[in-house]
N, C-alpha and C positions, 0 to 999 in steps of 0.2 A: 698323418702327421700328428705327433702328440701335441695337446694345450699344455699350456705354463700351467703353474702350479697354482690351484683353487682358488681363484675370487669369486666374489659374485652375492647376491642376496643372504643374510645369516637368516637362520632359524630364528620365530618368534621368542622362544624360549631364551636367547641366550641372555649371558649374564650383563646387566647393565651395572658398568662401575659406577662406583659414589659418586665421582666427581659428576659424573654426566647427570646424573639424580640431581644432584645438589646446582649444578649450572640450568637444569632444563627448570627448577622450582615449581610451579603448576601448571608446565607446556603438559603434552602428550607426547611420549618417547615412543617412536617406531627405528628399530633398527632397520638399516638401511644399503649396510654394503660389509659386506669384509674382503677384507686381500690375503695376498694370498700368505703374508708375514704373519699374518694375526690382526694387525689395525682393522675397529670398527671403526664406522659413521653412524650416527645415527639424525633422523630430522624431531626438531622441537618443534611444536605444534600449539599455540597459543588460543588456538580457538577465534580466534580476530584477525583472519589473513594473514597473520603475520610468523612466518619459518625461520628458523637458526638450523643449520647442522651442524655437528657436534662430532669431531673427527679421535679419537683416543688411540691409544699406541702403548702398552705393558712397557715398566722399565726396561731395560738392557735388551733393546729392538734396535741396534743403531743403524739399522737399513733404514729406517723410518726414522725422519727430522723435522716437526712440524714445522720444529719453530725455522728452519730454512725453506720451506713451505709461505710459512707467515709475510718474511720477507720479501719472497718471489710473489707473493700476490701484492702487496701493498706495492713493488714499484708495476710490476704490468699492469694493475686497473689505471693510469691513466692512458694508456691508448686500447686496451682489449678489453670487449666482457668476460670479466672473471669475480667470483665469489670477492667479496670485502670481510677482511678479518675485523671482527668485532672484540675478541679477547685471544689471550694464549695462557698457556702455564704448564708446571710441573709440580709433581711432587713424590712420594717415594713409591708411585705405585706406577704412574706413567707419566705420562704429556698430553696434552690436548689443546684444541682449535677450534678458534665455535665461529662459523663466520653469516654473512647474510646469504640468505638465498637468492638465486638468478632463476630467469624464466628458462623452462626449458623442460625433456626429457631426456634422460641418457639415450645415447642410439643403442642397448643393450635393453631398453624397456620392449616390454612385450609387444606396443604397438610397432615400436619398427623391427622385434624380430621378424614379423609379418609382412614386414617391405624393407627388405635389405637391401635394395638397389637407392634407394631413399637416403637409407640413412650412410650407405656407404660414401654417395657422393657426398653428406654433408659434412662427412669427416675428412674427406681433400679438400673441398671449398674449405670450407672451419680453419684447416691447416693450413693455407695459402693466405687467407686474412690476416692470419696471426702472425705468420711468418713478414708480410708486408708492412706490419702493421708496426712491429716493437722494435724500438731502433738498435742498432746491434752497437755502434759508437757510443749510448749510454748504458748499455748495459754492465751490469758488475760481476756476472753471472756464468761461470764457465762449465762446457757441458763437451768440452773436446775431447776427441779420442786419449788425449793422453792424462788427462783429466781423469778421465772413465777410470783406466786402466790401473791407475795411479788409487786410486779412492778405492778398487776390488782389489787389490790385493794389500791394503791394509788392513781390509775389515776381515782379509780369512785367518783363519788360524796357521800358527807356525808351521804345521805340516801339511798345509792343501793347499791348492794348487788353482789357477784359471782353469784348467783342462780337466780338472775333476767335476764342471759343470756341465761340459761338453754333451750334447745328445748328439751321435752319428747321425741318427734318422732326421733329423732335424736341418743336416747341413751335409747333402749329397755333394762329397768330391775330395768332401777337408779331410784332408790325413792327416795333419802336424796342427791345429788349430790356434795354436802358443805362437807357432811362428808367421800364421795367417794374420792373426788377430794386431800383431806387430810390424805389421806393413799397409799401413793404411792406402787406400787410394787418395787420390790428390783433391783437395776440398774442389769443389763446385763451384761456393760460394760460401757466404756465410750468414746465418739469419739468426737471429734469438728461437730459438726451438723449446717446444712443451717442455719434452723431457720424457714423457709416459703418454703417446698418442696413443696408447689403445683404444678402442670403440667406446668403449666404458663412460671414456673422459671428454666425449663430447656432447654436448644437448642439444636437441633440436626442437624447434615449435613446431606443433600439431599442423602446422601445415607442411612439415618439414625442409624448411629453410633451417641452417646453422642457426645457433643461439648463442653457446658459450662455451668456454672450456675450465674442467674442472682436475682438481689433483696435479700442479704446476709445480710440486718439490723438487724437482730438477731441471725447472728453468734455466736455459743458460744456452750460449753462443756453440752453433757446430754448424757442423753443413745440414742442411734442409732434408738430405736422405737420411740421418738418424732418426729424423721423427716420420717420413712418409717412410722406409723399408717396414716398420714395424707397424705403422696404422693399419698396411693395406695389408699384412701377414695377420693382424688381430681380425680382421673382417672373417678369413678363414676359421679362426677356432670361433668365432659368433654368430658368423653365417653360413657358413660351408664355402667350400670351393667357388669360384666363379668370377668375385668381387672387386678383385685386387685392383684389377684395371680403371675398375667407375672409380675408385680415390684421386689414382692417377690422373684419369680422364679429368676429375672437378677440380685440382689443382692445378689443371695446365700445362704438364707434364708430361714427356714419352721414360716410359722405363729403363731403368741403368741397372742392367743385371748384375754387373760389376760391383755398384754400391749397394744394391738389394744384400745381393750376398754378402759382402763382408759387414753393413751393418743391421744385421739379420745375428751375425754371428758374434759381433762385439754384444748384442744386447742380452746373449743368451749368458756368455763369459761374465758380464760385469753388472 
């Protein structure tokens, strides 16, 4: 099965913008993640324990919105651990978010690609806290299928299409994918979800218990399988085959193949 399209560690080399120079002032700038749009992160480093990271996004990326980002963290840190936004801004070259740091390692760090059974489970435990935890009656935040669908097909251009995202290999069965993708199965339930549970985006401490969760720009209310079909499918491109089940297993869970697949397949669409 193929991976999404390149995230992961950038080269030392690359280019740090101004603003990130100019925000980090005489921290130590280490880049620290790119995705797979282009948005870096990088962490400021003060030399006195004390980190900021520093998220940047090129003008005219509007897949990438810190500043709804900004938001979704500022109401979720009072019931979840999540990053605290310290500043935001723009200007005619991108956008940026510099927030505090949380304890933790991504479960994509090199220690637990070494024990993926570790860091799998901590990414269902992690997802089952968070889902318990953020109450869905205050939330402002919608992340619903028709939400989804609605928000991808403004952002394509006039002649393309949901179904020109489509990978066959990807989703053994779909023949018409336009018309799968607009038949949702019937909600579960409903819980405030990440939005982007990849592996990436959870931390765990060195003894690998859950820690936090990071990258929350699409916070907002769906069913619980939008963010666990994709956590436990991200195990796969991070850890190989195997996985899927220990997410399930630590969140509680018996598998809904039914919801796997169709939101396996909205998330590729949209």
């Amino acid at each position: 099965m193929s991976p999404p399209l390149f995230s992961g560690i950038p080269p030392a080399s690359v280019t740090v913008p101004g603003v990130v120079t100019a925000l980090a002032g005489d921290d130590t700038i280490t880049p620290v993640w790119v995705n797979e749009l282009g948005g870096l992160t990088f962490r400021l480093d003060d030399g006195r324990d004390s980190t900021r990271y520093a998220k940047w996004t090129a003008a005219g990326t509007p897949e990438i919105d810190l500043a709804a980002e900004a938001e979704r963290l500022a109401w979720a840190q009072r019931w979840a651990q999540v990053p605290h936004v310290i500043e935001r801004g723009s200007n005619d070259d991108g956008t940026w978010l510099v927030t505090s740091a949380v304890p933790g390692r991504s479960a994509v760090d090199p220690r637990w690609i070494d024990d993926p059974k570790t860091a799998a489970s901590a990414i269902g435990y992690g997802l089952r806290v968070l889902h318990d935890a953020l109450p869905v009656d205050e939330c402002p935040f919608d992340w619903s299928v028709e939400q989804r669908l609605a928000d991808a097909r403004k952002s394509l251009g006039d002649s393309a299409r949901l179904v020109d995202r489509f990978k066959q290999d990807r989703h053994p069965g779909v023949d018409d994918p336009e018309a799968r993708v607009s038949d949702p199965p019937p909600i579960e339930r409903l819980v405030v979800c990440h939005g982007d549970a990849c592996a990436p985006n959870t931390l765990l401490h060195d003894d690998g218990t859950f820690a936090a969760h990071v990258d929350l720009g699409t916070l907002g209310v769906a069913d619980p399988w939008a963010d666990l079909a994709v956590a436990a499918w991200s195990t796969e491109w991070n850890y190989g085959p195997g996985y899927e089940n220990v997410v399930y297993d630590a969140y509680g869970i018996d598998p809904d193949p039914e919801r796997i697949a169709y939101y396996r397949l909205l998330w590729d669409l949209t």
